[in-house]
C-alpha positions in Angstrom: -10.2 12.6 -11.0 -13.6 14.0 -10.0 -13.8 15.7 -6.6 -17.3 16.2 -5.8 -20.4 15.0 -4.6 -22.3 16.1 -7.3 -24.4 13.7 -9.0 -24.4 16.2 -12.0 -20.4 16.9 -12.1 -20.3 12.8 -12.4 -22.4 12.3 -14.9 -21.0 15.0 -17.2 -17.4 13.7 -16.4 -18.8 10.4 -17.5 -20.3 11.4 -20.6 -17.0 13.3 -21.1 -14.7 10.3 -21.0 -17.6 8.5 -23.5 -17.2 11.0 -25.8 -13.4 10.7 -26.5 -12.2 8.0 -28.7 -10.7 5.1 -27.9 -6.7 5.6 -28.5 -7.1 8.5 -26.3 -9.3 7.0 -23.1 -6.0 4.3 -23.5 -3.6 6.7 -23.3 -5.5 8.4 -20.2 -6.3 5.4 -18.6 -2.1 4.3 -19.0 -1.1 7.5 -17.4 -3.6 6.8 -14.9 -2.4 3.8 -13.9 1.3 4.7 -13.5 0.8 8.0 -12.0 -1.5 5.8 -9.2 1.2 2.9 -9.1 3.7 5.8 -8.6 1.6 7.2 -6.0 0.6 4.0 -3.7 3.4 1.6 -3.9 3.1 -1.5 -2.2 6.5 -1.9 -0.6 6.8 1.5 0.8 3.6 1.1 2.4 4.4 -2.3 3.7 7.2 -1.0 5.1 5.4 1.9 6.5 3.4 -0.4 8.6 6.1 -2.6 10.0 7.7 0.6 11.3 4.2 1.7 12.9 3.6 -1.7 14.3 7.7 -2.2 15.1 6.8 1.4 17.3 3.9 0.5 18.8 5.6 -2.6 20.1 8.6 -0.9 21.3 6.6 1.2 23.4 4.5 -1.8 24.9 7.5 -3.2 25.8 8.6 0.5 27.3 5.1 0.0 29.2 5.8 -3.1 30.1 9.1 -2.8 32.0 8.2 0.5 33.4 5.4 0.0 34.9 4.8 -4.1 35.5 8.9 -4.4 36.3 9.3 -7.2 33.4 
């Protein structure tokens, strides 16, 4: 991963990654990808939102019988 702006840092990180052989870009790019998948799964941040959204419409109903008396 490549924090930066740098043009230069990206282009040197590039021609890094060109410069290894194959078998071992694969391996990176594996570990990569579980290591990400590990990171952002899709069911715990599915089920992050529904609890945000459950929240937000818990407290619009709050609002709702508070201060319109439904």
């Amino acid at each position: 991963m490549i924090d930066s702006h740098d043009a230069q840092v990206w282009a040197k990180a590039i021609k890094d990654v060109k410069e290894k052989d194959k078998k071992q870009r694969l391996e990176e790019a594996g570990k990569l990808r579980t290591s990400y998948k590990n990171e952002y799964r899709w069911d715990k941040q599915s089920e992050e939102l529904i609890r945000k959204m459950m929240n937000l419409v818990q407290g619009m109903n709050f609002c709702f019988h508070v201060f319109l008396g439904f």
